[in-house]
C-alpha positions in Angstrom: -59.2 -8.6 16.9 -61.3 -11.5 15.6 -60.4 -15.3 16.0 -62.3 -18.0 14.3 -61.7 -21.4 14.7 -63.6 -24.2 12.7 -64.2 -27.8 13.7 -66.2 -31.1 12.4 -64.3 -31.9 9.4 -63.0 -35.4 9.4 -63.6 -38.6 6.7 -66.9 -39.4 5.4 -68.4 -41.9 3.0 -70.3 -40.5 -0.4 -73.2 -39.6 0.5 -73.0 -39.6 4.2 -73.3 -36.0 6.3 -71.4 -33.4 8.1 -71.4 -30.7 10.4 -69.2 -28.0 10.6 -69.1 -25.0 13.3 -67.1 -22.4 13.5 -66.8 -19.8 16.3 -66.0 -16.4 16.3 -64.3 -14.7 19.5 -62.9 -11.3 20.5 -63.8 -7.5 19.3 -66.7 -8.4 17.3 -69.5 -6.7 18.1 -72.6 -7.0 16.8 -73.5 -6.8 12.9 -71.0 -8.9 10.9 -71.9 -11.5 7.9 -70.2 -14.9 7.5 -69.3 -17.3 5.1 -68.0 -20.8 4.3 -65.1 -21.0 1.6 -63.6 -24.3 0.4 -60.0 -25.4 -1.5 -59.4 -28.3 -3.0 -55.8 -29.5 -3.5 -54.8 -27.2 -6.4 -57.7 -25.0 -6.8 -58.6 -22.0 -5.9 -60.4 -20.6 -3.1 -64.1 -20.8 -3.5 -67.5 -19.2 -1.9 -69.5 -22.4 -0.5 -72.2 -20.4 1.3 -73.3 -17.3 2.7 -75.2 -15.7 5.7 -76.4 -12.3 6.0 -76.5 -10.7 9.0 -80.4 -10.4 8.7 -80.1 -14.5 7.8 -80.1 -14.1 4.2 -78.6 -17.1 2.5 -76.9 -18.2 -0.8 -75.0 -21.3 -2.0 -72.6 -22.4 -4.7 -74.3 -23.7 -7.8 -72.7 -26.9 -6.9 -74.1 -27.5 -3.3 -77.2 -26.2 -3.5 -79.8 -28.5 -2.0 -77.5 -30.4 -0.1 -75.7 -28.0 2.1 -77.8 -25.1 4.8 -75.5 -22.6 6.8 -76.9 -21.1 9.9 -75.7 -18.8 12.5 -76.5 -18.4 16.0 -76.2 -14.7 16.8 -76.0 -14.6 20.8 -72.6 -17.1 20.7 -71.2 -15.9 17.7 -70.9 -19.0 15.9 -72.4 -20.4 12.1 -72.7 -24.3 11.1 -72.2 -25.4 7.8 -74.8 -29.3 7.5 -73.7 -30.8 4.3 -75.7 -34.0 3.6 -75.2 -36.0 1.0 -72.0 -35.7 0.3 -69.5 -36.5 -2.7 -65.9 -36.9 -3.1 -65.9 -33.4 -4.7 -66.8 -31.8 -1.8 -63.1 -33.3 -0.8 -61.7 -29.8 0.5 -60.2 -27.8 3.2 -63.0 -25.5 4.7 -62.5 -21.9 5.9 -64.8 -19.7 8.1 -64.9 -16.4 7.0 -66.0 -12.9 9.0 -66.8 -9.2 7.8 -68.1 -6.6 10.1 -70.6 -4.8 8.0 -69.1 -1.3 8.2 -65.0 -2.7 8.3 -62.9 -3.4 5.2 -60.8 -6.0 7.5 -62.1 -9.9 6.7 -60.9 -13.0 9.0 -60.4 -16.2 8.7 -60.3 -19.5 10.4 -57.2 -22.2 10.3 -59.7 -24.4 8.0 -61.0 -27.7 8.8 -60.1 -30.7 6.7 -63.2 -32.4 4.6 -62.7 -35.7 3.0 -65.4 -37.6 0.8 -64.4 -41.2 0.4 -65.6 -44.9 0.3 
C-alpha cells in the first residue's frame, strides 16, 4: 500500500554533513508519523529520530544536537540533516511509516551512510 524510498546517503568525512529524504507514495492518507532508524554492520536496529504527525520531535541520546528531522506534509516526504558527523554514525538508514490508527509499519530499502577520512 505504502512505498518509501530513501536517498542522500553516500561517503562523508568526520564532521562534514548530510541530507537524507525519503518519500512516501501510494495509499497513505493523511495522519501517519515517521521515523529514521539506523544499523550498523552487526548491530541492531536502532531509533535515530522521530516526527509526530503534529511535528513533535525526539532524537537518540547519541545524535542529539547534531541531527533535525523534518517533514513536509503536502509531498509526503521527511529529511533527516545530520551535521557534524562521525564515523559512528557509519550505518545503513531506514525510513520508517505508521498511519496513526493502522498496526501495519513500512519501510524503505535503506540508504547507505559512511563516515570516513
Amino acid at each position: 500500500q505504502v512505498q518509501l524510498v530513501e536517498s542522500g546517503g553516500g561517503l562523508v568525512q568526520p564532521g562534514g554533513s548530510l541530507r537524507l529524504t525519503c518519500v512516501a507514495s501510494g495509499t497513505i492518507g493523511s495522519l501517519y508519523i515517521m521515523d529514521w532508524y539506523r544499523q550498523a554492520p552487526g548491530k541492531q536496529r536502532e531509533l535515530v529520530a522521530h516526527i509526530g504527525d503534529g511535528g513533535s520531535t525526539s532524537y537518540a541520546d547519541s545524535v542529539k544536537g547534531r541531527f533535525t528531522i523534518s517533514r513536509d506534509n503536502v509531498k509526503h516526504t521527511v529529511a533527516l540533516q545530520m551535521n557534524s558527523l562521525k564515523p559512528e554514525d557509519t550505518a545503513v538508514y531506514y525510513c520508517h511509516l505508521k498511519k496513526l490508527f493502522q498496526s501495519t509499519s513500512y519501510w524503505g530499502q535503506g540508504t547507505q551512510v559512511t563516515v570516513s577520512s
